[in-house]
Structure formats: structure tokens, C-alpha cells
C-alpha positions in Angstrom: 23.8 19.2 13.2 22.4 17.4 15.9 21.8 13.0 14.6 18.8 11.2 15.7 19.2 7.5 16.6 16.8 5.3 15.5 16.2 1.1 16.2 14.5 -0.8 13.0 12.2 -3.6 13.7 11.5 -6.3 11.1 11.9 -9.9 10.7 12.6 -10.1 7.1 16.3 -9.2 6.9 16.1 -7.9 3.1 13.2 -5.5 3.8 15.0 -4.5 6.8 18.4 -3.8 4.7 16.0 -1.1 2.8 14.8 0.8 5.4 18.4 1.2 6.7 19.5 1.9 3.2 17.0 5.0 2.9 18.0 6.1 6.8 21.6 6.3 5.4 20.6 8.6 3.0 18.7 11.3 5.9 22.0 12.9 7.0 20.9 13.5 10.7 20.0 9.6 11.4 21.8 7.1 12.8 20.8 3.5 12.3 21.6 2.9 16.3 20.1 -1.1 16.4 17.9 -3.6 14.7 15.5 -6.3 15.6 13.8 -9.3 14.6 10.9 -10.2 17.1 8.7 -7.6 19.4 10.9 -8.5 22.5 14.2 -7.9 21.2 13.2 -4.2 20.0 12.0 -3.5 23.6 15.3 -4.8 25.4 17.2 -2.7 23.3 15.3 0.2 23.1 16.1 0.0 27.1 19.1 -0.2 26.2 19.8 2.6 23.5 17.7 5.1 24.4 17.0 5.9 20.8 15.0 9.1 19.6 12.3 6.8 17.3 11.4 3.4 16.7 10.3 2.4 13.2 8.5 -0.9 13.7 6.7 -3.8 11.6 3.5 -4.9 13.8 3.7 -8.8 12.2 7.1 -10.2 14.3 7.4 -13.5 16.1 6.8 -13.6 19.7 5.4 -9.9 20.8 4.2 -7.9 17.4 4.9 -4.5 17.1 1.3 -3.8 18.6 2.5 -5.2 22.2 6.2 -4.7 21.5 4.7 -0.8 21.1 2.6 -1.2 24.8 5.7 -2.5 26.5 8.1 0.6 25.4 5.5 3.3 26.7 5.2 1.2 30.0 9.3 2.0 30.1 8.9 5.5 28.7 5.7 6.9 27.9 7.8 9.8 25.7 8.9 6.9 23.2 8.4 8.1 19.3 6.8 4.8 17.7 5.9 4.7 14.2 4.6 1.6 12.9 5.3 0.3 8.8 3.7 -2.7 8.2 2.1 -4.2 5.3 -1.0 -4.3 7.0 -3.9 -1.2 5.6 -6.8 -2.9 7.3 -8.9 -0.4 9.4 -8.7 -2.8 12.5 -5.2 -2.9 12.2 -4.3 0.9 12.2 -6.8 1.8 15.1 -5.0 -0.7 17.5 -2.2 0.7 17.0 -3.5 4.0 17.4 -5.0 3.5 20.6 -1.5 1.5 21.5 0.3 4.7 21.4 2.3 5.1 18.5 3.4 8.5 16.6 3.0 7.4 12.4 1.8 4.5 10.4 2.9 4.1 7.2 2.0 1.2 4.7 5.2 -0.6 3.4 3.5 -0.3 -0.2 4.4 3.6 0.0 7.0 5.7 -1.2 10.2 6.0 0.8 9.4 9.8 0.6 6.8 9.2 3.0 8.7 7.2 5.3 10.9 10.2 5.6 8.1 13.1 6.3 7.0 10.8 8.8 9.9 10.7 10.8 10.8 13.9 10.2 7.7 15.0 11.8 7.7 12.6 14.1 11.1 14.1 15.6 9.7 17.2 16.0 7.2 16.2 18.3 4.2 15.7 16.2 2.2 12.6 14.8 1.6 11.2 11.2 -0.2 8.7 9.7 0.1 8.1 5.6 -2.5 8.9 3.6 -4.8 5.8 4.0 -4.4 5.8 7.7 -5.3 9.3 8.1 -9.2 8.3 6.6 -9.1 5.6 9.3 -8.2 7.9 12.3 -11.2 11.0 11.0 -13.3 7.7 10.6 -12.8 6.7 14.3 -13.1 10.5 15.5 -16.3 10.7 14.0 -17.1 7.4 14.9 -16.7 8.4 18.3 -18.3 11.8 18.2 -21.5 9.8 16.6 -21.2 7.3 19.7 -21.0 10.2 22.4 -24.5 11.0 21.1 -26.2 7.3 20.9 -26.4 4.7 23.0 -24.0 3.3 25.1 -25.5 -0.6 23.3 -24.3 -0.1 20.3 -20.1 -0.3 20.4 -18.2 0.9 17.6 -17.5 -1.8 15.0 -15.0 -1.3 12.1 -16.5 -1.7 8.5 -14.1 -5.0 8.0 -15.9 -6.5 11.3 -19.4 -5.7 10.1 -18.3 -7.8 7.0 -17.1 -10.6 8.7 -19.6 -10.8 11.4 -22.1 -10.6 8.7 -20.3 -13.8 7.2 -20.4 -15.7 11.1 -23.6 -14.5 11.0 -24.1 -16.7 7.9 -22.4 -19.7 9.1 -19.4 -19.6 7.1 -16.3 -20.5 9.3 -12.8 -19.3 9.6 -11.8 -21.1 6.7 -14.3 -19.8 4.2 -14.4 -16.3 5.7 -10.6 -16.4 4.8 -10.9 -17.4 1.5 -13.7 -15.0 0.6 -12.1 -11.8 1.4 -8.6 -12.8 0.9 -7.2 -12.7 4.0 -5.5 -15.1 6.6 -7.6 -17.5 8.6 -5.6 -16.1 11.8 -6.6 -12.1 10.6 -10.3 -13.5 10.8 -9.2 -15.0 13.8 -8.1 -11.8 15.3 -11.5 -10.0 14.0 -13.7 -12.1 15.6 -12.1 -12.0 19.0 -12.1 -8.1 18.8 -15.6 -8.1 17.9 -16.9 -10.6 20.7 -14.5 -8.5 23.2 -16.4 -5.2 22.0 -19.6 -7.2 22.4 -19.2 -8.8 25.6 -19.9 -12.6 24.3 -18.3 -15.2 25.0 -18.9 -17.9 22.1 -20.5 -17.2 18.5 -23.8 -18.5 19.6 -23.5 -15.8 21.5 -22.3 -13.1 19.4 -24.9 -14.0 16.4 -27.6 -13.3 19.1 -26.2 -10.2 20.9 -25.4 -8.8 17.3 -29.1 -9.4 16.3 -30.5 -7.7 19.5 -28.1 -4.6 18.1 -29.7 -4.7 14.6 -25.8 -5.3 13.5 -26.9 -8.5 11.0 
């Protein structure tokens, strides 16, 4: 029976302990390496050649997003599959479009951790059950776009919410504490959404997203 090697990236030690504990348990995997930060995982995937990756996107220095960007750079054949906490639409399409092979949300069953990478190994992609409405939301996001105009970029459902909020003047802060996230996840939104804009400063983005009908 042939054994896979696979590297596990996560900086919390105890929920890293778990993932190898449930590897142990799939017969044809070998736990080859772990890591705590984005860069470590990429040196030693250099270094280890493994068959997949199962990777946290939230690490210090490079997250799993650019950790996932540097591997393909080295081989573009790497199997990625991202479990992270995060379920946020945002999120799971940058990671799509990084390149990676599954997502799975750490609140899942173990059972699903292990039909992704089994699939995974055989060549195909997987995303869990929540991730798999965000990817047929961006395909027919995009199909909807091929047929509009060009003006009107594609902005995720959590972006519309919180440019709404910019739009009413709240700041970081209060956006934060509204919808329960982090001040730097709002952070994070509002640059992606003045990138897919082309602004430069929110006095700028409140105007280009009125022009668009968008608030």
C-alpha cells in the first residue's frame, strides 16, 4: 500500500496535535512535518516534497493564503487544502483563486477532513459543504458578470454589508463590533473592496460605490 506524506500547518500546538491524531488513524498517511508560521510550511515543503499540505490560512508572518502562492510558485502541482476557522465568503474565494485543492471549516467533522484528502490525492478538488455554496456563488457571479458591464466588479455579500456601514460613517471600530468580527477582518474587507473598485481613500470609495448604485 502505497503512504502519502503530508506537512500540517497550524500555530496552535493542541489543534495541531488533533489533526495529526486523526492522520494516524488513515493507514496510508504519514505525518512527514509540521509548522507554525506560513514561511516555515513553504521551506519545508521544499524540503520534503510531500504529496498534500493541510494548512490553517490565520499564521504569523505569511498566512496560509500567501504561504499557499509561494508553494505553487515552487511547484504549481502542490495539493493545498486549507482548514481554517474562517467560513466568511471573502475568505474562501481568496483562497480559491490562490490555488488550493479543499477547504474545510475547523468546526466540521474529522470525517470530512478525511474525504477531502482522500480526494484530494487522487487528483481532484473539494471544498466542505459551506464552501461549495461560496464557489457555485462566484461561478454564477461570474457568468452574471460576463453578461453586464465591465463597471460593476463583483462584490461578496459580506462587502456589500460593510461598505454599506462605511457608507454610513461607522468606522473600523464600530463595523467590528456590529457584525462580530475583528477590526483587522474589516480591515482586510475594506482594502479588497477599494482594490476591486479602483479608490484610493474612503472619500473615494463612498463616491465610486454611489456612481455604481452599490449604497
Amino acid at each position: 500500500m502505497k503512504r502519502y506524506k503530508v506537512i500540517v500547518a497550524d500555530d496552535h500546538d493542541l489543534f495541531r496535535e488533533g489533526i495529526k491524531t486523526l492522520l494516524k488513524k488513515m493507514n496510508n498517511i504519514v505525518v512527514e512535518g509540521e509548522a507554525k508560521k506560513g514561511s516555515q510550511v513553504v521551506e519545508l515543503y521544499k524540503k520534503a516534497s510531500p504529496d498534500v499540505v493541510i494548512m490553517d490560512i490565520s499564521m504569523p508572518g505569511l498566512n496560509g493564503i500567501e504561504a499557499t502562492k509561494e508553494i505553487l510558485k515552487y511547484d504549481s502541482t502542490a495539493k493545498i487544502i486549507i482548514l481554517s476557522m474562517h467560513d466568511d465568503e471573502e475568505y474562501i474565494g481568496r483562497c480559491l483563486d490562490a490555488g488550493v485543492k479543499g477547504y474545510v471549516i475547523k468546526s466540521e467533522s474529522g470525517m470530512e477532513l478525511r474525504h477531502t484528502i482522500e480526494l484530494v490525492l487522487q487528483g481532484k478538488s473539494y471544498f466542505s459543504h459551506y464552501a461549495q455554496d461560496v464557489v457555485l456563488n462566484r461561478l454564477k457571479n461570474f457568468r452574471t458578470q460576463k453578461n453586464t458591464s465591465v463597471d460593476h466588479p463583483h462584490i461578496t455579500k459580506r462587502e456589500y454589508q460593510i461598505l454599506s456601514l462605511i457608507a454610513q460613517g461607522l468606522t473600523s471600530n464600530a463595523i467590528a463590533e456590529k457584525l462580530f468580527i475583528s477590526i483587522r477582518t474589516v480591515e482586510t474587507h475594506r482594502t479588497n473592496i477599494m482594490r476591486k473598485l479602483g479608490v484610493k481613500n474612503v472619500v473615494e470609495l463612498i463616491n465610486k460605490a454611489s456612481d455604481l448604485k452599490l449604497v
